[in-house]
PDB file of N, CA, C and O in Angstrom:
ATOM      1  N   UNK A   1      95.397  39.065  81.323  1.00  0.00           N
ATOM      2  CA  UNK A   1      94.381  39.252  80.306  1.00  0.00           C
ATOM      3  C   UNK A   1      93.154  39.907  80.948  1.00  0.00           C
ATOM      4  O   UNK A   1      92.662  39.295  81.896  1.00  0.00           O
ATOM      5  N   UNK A   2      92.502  41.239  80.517  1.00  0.00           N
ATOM      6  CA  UNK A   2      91.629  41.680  80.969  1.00  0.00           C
ATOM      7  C   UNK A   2      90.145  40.957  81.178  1.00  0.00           C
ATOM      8  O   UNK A   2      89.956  40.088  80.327  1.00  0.00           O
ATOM      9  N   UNK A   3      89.290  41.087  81.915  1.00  0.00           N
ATOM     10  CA  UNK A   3      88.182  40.207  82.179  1.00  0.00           C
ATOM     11  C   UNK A   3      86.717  41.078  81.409  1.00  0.00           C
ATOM     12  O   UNK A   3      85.762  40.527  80.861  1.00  0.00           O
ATOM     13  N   UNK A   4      86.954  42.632  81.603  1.00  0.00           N
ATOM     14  CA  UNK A   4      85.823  43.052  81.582  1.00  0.00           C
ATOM     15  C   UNK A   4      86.251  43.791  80.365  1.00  0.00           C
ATOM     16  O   UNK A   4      87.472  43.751  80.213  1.00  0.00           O
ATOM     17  N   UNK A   5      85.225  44.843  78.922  1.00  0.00           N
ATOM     18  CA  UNK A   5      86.158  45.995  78.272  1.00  0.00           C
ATOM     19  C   UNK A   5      86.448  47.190  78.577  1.00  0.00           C
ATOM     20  O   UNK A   5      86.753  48.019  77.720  1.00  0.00           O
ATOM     21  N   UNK A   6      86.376  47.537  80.288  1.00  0.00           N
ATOM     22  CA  UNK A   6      87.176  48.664  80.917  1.00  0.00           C
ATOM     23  C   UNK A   6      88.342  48.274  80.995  1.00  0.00           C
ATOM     24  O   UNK A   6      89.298  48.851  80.476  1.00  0.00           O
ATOM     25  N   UNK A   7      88.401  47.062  81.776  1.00  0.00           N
ATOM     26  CA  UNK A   7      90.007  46.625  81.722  1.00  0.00           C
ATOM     27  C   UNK A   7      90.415  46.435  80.733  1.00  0.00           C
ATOM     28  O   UNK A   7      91.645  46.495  80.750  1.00  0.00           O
ATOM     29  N   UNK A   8      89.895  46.157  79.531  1.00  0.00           N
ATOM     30  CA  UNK A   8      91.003  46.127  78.065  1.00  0.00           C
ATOM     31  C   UNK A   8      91.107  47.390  77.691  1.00  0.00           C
ATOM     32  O   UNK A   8      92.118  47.868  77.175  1.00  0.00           O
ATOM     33  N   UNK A   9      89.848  48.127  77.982  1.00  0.00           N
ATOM     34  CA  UNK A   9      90.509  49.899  77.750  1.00  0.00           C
ATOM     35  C   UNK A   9      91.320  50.416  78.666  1.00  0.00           C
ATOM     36  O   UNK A   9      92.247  51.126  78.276  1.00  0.00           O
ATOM     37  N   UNK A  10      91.128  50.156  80.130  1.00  0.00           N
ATOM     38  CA  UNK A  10      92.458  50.745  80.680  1.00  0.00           C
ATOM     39  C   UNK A  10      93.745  50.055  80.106  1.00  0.00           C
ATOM     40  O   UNK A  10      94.556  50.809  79.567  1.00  0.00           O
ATOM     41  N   UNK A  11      94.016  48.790  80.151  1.00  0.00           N
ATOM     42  CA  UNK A  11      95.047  48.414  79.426  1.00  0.00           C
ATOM     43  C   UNK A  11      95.550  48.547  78.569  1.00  0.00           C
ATOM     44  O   UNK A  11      96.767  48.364  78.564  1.00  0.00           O
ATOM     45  N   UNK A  12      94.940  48.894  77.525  1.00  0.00           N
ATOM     46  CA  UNK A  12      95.063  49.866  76.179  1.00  0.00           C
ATOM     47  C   UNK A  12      95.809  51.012  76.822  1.00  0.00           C
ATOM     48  O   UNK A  12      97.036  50.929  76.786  1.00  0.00           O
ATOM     49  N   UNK A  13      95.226  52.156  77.454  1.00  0.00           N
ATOM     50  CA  UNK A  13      95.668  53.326  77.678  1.00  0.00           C
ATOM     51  C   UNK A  13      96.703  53.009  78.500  1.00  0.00           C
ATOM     52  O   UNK A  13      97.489  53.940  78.329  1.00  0.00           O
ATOM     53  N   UNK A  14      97.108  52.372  79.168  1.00  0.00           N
ATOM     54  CA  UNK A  14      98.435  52.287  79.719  1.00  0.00           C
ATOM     55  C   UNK A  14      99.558  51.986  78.842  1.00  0.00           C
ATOM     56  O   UNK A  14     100.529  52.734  78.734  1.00  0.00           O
ATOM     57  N   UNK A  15      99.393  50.668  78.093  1.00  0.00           N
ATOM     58  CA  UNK A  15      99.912  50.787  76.967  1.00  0.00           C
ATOM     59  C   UNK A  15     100.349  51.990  76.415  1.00  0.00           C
ATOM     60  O   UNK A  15     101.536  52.261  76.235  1.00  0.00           O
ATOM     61  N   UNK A  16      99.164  52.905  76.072  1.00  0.00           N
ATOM     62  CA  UNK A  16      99.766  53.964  74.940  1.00  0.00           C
ATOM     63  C   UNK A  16     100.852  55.409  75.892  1.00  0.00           C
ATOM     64  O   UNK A  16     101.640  56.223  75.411  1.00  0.00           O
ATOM     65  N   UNK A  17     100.282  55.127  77.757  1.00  0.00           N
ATOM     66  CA  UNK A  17     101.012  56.135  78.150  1.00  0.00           C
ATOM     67  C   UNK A  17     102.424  55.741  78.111  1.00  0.00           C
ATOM     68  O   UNK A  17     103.249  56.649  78.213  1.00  0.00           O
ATOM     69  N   UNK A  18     102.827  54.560  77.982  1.00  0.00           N
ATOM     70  CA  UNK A  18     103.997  53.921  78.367  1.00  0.00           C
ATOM     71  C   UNK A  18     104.855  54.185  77.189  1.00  0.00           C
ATOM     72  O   UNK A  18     106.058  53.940  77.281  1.00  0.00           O
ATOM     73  N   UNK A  19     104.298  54.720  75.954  1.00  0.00           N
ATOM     74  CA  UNK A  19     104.736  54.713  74.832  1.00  0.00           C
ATOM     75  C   UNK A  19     104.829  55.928  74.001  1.00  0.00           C
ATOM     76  O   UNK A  19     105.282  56.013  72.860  1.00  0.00           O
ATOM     77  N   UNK A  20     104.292  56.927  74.804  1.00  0.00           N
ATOM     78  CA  UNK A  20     104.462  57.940  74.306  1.00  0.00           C
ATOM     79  C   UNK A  20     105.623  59.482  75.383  1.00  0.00           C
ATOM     80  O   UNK A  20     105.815  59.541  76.597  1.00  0.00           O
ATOM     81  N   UNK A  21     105.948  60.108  74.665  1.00  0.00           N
ATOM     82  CA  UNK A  21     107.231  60.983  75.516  1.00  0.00           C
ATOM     83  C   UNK A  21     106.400  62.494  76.017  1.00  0.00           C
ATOM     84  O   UNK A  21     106.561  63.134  77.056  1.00  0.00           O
ATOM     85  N   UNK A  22     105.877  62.647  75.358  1.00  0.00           N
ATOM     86  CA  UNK A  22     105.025  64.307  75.647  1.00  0.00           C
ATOM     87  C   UNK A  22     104.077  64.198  76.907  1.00  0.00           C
ATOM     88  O   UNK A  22     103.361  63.205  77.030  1.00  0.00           O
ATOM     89  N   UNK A  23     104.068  65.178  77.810  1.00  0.00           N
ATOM     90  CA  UNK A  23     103.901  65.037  79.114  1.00  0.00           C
ATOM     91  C   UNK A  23     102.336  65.653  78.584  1.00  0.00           C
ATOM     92  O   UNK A  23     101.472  65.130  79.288  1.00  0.00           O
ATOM     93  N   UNK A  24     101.920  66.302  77.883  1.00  0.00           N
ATOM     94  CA  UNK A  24     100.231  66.787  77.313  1.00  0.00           C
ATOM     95  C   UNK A  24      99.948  65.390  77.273  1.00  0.00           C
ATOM     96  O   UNK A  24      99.340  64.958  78.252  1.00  0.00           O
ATOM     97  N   UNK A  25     100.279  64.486  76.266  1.00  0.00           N
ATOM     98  CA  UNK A  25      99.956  63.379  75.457  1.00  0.00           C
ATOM     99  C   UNK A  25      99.459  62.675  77.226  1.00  0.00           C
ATOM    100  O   UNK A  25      98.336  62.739  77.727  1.00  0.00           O
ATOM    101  N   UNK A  26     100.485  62.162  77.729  1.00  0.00           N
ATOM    102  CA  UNK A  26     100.363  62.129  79.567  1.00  0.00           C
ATOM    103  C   UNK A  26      99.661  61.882  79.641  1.00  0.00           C
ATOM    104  O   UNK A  26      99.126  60.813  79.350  1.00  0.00           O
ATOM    105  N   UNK A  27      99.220  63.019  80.196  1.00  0.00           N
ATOM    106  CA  UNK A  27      98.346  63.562  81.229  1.00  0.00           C
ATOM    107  C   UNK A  27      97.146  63.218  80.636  1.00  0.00           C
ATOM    108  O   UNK A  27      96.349  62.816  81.484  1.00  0.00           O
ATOM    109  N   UNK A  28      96.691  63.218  79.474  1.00  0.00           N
ATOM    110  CA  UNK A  28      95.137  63.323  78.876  1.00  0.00           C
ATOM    111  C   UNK A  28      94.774  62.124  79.192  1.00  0.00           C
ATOM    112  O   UNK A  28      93.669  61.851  79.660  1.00  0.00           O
ATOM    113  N   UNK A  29      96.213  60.832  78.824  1.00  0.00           N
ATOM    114  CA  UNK A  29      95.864  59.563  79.206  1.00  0.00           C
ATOM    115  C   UNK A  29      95.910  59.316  80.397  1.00  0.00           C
ATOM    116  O   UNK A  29      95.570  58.138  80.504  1.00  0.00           O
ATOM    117  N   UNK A  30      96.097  59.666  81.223  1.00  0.00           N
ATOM    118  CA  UNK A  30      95.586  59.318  82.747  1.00  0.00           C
ATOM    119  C   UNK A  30      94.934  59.796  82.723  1.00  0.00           C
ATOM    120  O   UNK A  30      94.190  58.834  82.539  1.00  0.00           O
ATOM    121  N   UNK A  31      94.338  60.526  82.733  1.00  0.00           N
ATOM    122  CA  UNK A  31      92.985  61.078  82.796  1.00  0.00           C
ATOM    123  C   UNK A  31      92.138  60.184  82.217  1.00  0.00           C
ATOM    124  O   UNK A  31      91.237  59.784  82.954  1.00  0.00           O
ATOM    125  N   UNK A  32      92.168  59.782  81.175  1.00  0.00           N
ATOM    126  CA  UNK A  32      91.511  58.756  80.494  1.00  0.00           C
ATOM    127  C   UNK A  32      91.206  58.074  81.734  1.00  0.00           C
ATOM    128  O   UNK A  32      90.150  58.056  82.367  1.00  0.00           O
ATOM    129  N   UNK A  33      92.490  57.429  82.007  1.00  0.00           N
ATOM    130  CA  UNK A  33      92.391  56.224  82.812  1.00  0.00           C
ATOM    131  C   UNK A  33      91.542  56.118  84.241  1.00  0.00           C
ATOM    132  O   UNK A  33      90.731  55.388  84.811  1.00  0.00           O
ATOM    133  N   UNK A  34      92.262  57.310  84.417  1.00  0.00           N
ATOM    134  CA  UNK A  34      91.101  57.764  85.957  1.00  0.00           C
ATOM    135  C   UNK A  34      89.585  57.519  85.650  1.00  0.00           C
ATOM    136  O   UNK A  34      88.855  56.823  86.356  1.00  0.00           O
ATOM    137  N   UNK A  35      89.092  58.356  84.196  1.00  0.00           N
ATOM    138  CA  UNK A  35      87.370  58.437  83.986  1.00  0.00           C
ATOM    139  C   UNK A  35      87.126  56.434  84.047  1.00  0.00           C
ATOM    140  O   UNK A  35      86.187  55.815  84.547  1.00  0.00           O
ATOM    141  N   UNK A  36      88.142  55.988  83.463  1.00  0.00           N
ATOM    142  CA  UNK A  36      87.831  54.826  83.183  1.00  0.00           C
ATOM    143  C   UNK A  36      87.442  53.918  85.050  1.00  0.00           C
ATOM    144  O   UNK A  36      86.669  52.965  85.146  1.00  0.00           O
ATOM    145  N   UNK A  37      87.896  54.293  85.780  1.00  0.00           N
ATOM    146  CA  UNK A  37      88.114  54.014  87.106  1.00  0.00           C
ATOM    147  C   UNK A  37      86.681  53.810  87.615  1.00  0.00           C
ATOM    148  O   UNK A  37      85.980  52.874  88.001  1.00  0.00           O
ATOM    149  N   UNK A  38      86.557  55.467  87.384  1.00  0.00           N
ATOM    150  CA  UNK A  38      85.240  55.746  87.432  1.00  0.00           C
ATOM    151  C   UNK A  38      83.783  54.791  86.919  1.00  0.00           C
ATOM    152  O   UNK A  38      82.811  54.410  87.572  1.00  0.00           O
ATOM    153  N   UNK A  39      84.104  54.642  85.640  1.00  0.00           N
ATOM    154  CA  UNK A  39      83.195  53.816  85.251  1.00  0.00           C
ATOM    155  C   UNK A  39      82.941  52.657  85.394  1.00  0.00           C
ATOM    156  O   UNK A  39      81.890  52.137  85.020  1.00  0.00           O
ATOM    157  N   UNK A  40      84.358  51.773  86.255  1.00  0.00           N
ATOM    158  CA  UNK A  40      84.413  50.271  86.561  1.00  0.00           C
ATOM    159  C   UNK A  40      83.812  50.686  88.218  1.00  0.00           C
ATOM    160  O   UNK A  40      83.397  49.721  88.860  1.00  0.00           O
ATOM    161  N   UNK A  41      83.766  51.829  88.786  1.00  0.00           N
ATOM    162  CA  UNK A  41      83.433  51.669  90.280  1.00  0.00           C
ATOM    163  C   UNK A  41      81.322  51.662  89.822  1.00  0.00           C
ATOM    164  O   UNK A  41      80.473  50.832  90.148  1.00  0.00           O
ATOM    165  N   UNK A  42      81.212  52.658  89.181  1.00  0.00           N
ATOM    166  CA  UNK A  42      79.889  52.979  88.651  1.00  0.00           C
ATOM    167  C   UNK A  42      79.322  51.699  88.770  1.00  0.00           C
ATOM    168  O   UNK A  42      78.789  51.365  89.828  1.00  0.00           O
ATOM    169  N   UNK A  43      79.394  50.721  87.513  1.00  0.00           N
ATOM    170  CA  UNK A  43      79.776  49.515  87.237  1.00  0.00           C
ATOM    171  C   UNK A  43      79.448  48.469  88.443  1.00  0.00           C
ATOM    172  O   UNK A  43      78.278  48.186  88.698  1.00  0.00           O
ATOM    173  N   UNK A  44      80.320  48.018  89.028  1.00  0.00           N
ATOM    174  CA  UNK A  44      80.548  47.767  90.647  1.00  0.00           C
ATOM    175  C   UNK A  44      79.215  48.109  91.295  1.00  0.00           C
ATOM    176  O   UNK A  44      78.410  47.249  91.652  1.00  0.00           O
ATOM    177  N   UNK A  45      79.020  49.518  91.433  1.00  0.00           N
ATOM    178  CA  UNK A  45      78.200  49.631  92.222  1.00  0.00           C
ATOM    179  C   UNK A  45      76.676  49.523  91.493  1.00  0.00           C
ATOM    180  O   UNK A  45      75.794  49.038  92.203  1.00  0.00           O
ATOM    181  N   UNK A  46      76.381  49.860  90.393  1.00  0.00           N
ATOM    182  CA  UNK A  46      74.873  48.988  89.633  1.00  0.00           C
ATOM    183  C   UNK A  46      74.644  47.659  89.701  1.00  0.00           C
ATOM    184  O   UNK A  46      73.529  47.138  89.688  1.00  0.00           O
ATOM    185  N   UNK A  47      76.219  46.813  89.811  1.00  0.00           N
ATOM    186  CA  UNK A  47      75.532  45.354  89.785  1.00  0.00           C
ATOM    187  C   UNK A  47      75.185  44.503  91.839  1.00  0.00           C
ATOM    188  O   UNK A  47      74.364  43.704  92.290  1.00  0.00           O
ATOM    189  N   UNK A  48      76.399  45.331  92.459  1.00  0.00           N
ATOM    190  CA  UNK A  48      75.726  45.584  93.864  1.00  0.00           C
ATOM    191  C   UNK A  48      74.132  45.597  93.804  1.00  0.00           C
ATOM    192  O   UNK A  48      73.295  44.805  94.236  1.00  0.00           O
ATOM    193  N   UNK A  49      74.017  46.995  92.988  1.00  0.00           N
ATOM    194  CA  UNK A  49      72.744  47.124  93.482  1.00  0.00           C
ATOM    195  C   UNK A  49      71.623  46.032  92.653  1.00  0.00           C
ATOM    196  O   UNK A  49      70.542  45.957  93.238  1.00  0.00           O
ATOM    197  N   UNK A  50      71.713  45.340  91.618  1.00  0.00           N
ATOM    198  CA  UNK A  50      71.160  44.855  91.274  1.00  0.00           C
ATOM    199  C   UNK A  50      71.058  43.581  91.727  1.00  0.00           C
ATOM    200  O   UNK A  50      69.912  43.135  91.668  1.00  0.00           O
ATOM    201  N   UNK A  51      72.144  42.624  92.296  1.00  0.00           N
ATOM    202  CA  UNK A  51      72.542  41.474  93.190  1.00  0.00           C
ATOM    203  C   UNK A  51      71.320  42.052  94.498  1.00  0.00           C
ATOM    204  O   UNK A  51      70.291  41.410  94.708  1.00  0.00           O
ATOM    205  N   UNK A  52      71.532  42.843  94.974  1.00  0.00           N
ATOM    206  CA  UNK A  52      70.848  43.109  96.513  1.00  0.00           C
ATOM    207  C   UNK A  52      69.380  43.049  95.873  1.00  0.00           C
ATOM    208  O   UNK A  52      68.825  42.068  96.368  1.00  0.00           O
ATOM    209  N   UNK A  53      68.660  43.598  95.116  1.00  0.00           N
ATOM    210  CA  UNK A  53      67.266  43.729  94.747  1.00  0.00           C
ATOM    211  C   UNK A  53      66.700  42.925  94.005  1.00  0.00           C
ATOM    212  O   UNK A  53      65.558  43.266  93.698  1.00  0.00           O
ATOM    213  N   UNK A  54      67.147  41.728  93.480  1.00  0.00           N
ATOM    214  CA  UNK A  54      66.864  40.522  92.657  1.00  0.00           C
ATOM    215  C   UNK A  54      66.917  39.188  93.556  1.00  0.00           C
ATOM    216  O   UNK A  54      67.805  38.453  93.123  1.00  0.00           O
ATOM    217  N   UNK A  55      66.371  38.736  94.472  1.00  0.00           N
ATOM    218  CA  UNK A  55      66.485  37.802  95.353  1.00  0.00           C
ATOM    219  C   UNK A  55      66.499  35.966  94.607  1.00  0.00           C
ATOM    220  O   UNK A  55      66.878  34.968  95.219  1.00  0.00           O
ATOM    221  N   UNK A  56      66.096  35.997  93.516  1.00  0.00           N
ATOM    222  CA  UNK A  56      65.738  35.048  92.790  1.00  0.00           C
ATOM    223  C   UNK A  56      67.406  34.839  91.672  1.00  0.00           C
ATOM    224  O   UNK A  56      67.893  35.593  90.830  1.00  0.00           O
ATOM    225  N   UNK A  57      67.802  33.643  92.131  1.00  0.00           N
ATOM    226  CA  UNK A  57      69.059  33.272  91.962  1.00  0.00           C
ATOM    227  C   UNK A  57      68.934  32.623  90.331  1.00  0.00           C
ATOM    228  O   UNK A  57      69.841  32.815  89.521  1.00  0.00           O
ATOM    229  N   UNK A  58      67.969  32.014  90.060  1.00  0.00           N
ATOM    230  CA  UNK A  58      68.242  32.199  88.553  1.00  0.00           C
ATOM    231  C   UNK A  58      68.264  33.013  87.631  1.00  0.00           C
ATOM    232  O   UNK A  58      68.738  32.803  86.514  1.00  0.00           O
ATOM    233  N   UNK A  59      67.591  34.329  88.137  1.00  0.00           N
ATOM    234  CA  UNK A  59      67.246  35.426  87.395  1.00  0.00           C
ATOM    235  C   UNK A  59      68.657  35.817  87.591  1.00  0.00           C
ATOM    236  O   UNK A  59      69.205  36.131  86.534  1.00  0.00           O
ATOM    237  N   UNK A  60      69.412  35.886  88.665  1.00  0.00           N
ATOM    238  CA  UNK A  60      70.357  36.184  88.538  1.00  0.00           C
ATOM    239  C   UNK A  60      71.720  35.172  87.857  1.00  0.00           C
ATOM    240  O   UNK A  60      72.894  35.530  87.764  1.00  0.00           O
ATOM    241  N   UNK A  61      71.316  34.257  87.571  1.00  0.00           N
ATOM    242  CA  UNK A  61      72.172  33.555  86.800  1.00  0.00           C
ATOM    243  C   UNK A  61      71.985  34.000  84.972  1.00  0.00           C
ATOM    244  O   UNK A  61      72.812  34.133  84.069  1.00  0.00           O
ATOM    245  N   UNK A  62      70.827  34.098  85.017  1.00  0.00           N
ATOM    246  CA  UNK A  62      70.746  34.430  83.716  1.00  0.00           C
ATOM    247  C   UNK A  62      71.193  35.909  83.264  1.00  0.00           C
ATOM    248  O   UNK A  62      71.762  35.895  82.172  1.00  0.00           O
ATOM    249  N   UNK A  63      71.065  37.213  83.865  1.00  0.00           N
ATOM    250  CA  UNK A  63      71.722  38.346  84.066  1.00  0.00           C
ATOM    251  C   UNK A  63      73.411  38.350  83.907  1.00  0.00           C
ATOM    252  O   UNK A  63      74.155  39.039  83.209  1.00  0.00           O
ATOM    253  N   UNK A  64      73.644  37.369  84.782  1.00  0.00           N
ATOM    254  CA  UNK A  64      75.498  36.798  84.453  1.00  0.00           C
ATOM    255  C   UNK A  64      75.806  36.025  83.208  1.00  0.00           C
ATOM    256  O   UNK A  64      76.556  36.478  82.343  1.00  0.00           O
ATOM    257  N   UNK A  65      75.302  35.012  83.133  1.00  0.00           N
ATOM    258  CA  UNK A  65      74.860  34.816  81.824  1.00  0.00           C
ATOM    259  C   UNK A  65      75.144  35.529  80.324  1.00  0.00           C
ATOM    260  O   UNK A  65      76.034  35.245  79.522  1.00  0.00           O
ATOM    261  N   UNK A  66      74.023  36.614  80.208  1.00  0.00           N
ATOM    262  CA  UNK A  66      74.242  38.007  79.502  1.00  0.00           C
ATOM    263  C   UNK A  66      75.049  38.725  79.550  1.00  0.00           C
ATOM    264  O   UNK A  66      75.413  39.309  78.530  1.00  0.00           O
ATOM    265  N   UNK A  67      75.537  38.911  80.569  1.00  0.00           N
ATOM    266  CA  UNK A  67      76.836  40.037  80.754  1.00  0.00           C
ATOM    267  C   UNK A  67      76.351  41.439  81.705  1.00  0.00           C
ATOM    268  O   UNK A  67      76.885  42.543  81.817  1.00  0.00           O
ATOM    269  N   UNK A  68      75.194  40.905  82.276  1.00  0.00           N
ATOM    270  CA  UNK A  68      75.169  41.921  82.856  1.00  0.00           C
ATOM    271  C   UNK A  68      75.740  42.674  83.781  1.00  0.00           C
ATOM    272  O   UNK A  68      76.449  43.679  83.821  1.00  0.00           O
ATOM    273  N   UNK A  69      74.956  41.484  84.947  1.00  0.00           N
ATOM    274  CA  UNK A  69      76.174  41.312  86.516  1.00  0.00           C
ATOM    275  C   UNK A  69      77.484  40.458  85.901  1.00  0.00           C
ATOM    276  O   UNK A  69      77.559  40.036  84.747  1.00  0.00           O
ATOM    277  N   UNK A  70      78.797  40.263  87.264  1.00  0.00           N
ATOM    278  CA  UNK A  70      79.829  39.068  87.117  1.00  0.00           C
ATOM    279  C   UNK A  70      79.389  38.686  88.027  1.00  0.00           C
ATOM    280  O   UNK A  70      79.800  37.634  88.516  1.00  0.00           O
TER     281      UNK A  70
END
């Protein structure tokens, strides 16, 4: 079960590559999937940076909390 909604959108799109026969159809969806990659590393690396520059552990509880950081 996905945790974040990149992972339910990549999971989605795997889903639909798995299910479809046309090698266009494909390709667009990996591609999808790749941008999606992208955006979970992006992701990753904003809440890095936001963990490192917030020293105050409730502020950062409350940020997790929200959904900001995990």
């Amino acid at each position: 079960m996905p945790k974040t909604t990149l992972e339910a959108l990549d999971e989605l799109l795997r889903g639909a590559e798995r299910d479809v026969g046309d090698p266009n159809t494909i390709y667009k969806l990996r591609s999808a999937r790749q941008l999606v990659e992208v955006l979970k590393q992006r992701q990753g690396d904003r809440e890095d940076a936001i963990e490192d520059a917030i020293e105050d552990e409730e502020i950062l509880d409350d940020l997790r909390d929200l959904g900001y950081v995990q």
